[in-house]
N, C-alpha and C positions, 0 to 999 in steps of 0.2 A: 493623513486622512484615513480612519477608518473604512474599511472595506461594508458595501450592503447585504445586509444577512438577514434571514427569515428563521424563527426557529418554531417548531412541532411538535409537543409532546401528546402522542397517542390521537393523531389527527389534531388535536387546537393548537393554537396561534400558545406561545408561553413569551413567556419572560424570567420565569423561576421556575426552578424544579423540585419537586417536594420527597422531603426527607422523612423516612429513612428511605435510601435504595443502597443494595448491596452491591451495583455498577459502582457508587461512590466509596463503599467502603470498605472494599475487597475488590473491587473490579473485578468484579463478575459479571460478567459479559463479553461481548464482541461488537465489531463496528466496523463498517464497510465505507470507502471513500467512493463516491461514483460521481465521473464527468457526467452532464451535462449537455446539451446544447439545445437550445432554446427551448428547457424543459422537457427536453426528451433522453433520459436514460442512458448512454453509451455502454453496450458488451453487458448489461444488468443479468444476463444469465452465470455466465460467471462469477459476479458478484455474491448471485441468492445461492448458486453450488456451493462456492467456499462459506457464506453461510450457512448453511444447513448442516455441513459438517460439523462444522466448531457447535452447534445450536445440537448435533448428535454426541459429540461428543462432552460438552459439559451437561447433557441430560437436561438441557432446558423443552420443555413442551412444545408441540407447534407453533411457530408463529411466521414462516412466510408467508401463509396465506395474508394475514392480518398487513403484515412490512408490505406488500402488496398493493396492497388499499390505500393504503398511510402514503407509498413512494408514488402513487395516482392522482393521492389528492394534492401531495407537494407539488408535481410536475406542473399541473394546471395552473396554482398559483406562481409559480416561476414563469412560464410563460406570459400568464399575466403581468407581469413586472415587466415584461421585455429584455430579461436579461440574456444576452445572446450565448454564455458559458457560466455555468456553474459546479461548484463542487460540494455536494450532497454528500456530507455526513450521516450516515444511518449508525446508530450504536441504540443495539438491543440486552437489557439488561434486566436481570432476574427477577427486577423490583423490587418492594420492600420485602421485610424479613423479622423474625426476632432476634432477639441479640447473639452474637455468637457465627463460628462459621457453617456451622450445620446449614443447609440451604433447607425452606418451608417444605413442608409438607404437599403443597399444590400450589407452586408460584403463581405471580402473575407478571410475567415480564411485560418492560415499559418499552418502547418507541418511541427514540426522542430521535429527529431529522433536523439538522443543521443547514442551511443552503448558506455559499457565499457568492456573491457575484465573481469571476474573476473577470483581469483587466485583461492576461493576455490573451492572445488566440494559441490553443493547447497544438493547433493543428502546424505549427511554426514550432521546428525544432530549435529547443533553447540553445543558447553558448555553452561550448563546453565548461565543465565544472570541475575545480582542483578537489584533490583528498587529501584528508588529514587522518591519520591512523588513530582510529580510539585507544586508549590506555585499558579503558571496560570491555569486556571479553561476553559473549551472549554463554548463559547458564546450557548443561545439558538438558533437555524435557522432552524426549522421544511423545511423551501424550501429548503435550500440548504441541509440537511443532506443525508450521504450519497456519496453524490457527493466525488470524486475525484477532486476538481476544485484547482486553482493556488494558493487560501490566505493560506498561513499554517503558519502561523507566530504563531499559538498556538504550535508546534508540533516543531517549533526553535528555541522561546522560552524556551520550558520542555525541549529538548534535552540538551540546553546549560546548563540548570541547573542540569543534569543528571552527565554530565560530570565534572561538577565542584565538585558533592558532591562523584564522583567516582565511579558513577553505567554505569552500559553498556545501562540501558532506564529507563525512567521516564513515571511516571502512571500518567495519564490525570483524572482528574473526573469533574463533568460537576458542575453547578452552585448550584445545590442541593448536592453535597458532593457523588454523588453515579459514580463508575466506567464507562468509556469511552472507553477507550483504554490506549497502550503505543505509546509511542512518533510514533513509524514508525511500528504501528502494531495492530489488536486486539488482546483484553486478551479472555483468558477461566480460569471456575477455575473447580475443579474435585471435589466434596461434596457431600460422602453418595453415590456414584457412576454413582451421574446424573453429566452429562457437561451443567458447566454452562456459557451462556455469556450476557454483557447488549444488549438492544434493540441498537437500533442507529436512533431511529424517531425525535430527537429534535438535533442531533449533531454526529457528528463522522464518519469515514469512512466508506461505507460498503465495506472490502476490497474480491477481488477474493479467495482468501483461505478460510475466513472465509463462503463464501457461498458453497464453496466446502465441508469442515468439515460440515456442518449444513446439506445439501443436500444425502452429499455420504457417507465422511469417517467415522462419528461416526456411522449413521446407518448398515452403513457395519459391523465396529468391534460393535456391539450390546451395545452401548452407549446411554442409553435415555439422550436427550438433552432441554436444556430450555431456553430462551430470558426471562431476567430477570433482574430488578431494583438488584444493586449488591455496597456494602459494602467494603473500605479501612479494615475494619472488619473482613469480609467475607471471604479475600482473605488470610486475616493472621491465619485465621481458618481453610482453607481449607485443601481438601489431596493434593491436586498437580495442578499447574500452568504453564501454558503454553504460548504465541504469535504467528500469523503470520503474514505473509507479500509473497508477490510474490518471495522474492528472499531466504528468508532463512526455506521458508516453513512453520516448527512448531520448535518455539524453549522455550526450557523449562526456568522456574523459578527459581533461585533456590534462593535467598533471597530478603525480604521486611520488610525493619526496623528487629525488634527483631527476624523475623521467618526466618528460612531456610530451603530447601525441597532438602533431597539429593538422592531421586528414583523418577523417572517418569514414572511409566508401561504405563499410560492411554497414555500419549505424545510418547512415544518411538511405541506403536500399532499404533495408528494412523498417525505418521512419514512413520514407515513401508509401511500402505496401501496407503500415498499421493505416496511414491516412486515410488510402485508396479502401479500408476494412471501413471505417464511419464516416464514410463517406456516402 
């Protein structure tokens, strides 16, 4: 059964989106995932920062003020629906253009917002999840890293092959062999009692959880934490392994190739105090 979805372009109700846009044909743009709960926003500050970046750095014009408006008037009609969790799609893109990849002279970027109802509750940490090691490797892009922006064909890629070899996500590592992230997530690993995660200066998401754990939750539950060049090795070494993402929060490890990991104290504390945060 299909999942209930809402979709928005530039405040109205759509069904189709009209062509040309250069999100579709260069993926130019960005897009931000944002929980939900019963139409109210979760950590949206975070969210409009790493936008604004990516929105500073591809030289697109203002448009939080407007994402704004548009993430205002979605909420209400989400609420109206009743749906008690949601996951808001917001992808802002350049708009239309002339042919070619020169970007227009004075865009005018589009606002198309996605809602989907979800079924579980985000606040219930998932079962842990096995990995399967992508074969595709994340490109170096010191400018773009970071970014949330539209190309993710690396992250479609590893997913596809995650699912084929039977794992729930696929571990990304960059062109020198050292950890990335997972397909729709960052990694941490738990060693010796420091939390560990890579940097992301040459490639990879910086995603909103992750700055959250780095900022709040580990210094809360008294976790010394490290940005660190990190090891397919390392991980098989480690005490315990974890992922986030906006919508599943922090979700555990629990095998990679030969290793399995079946207690997560560090993941299940820090679950706890992200909950006790949208709460």
């Amino acid at each position: 059964m299909l999942a209930a979805t809402a979709t928005w372009l530039d405040g109205a109700p759509v069904s189709s989106l009209p062509l040309p846009d250069r999100g579709l044909d260069f993926g130019d743009g960005l897009f931000e995932t944002i929980l939900l709960h019963q139409g109210r926003p979760l950590l949206l500050d975070l969210h409009l920062q790493r936008l604004q970046r990516g929105l500073d750095v591809l030289r697109f014009p203002a448009c939080v003020p407007a994402l704004q408006q548009r993430l205002r008037q979605a909420s209400a009609a989400i609420a109206e629906l009743g749906w008690p969790w949601t996951a808001l799609r917001a992808t802002v893109t350049r708009g239309a253009g002339p042919r070619g990849y020169a970007p227009p002279a004075t865009p005018q970027p589009r606002i198309l917002l996605r809602a989907t109802a979800l079924e579980s509750n985000p606040l219930q940490m998932s079962a842990p999840v096995s990995l399967a090691l992508a074969t595709i490797r994340c490109a170096t892009q010191p400018a773009l890293a970071g970014l949330k922006h539209l190309n993710r064909l690396e992250q479609v890629l590893a997913a596809a092959e995650a699912a084929e070899a039977g794992a729930g996500e696929a571990l990304l590592l960059n062109q020198s062999g050292e950890l990335v992230s997972v397909s729709s997530g960052n990694i941490f690993l738990l060693s010796d009692g420091v939390l560990l995660t890579p940097p992301l200066d040459a490639c990879g998401i910086a995603g909103t959880r992750r700055r959250l754990i780095l900022q709040h939750l580990a210094p809360d539950c008294g976790l010394e934490l490290r940005e660190t060049r990190l090891t397919p090795r390392q991980l098989e070494q480690c005490d315990e392994a974890f992922y986030s993402n906006s919508l599943v929060g922090l979700r555990p490890i629990g095998r990679f190739g030969e290793r399995s990991w079946d207690s997560h104290p560090a993941c299940q504390a820090l679950f706890e105090q992200y909950r006790a945060t949208l709460t």
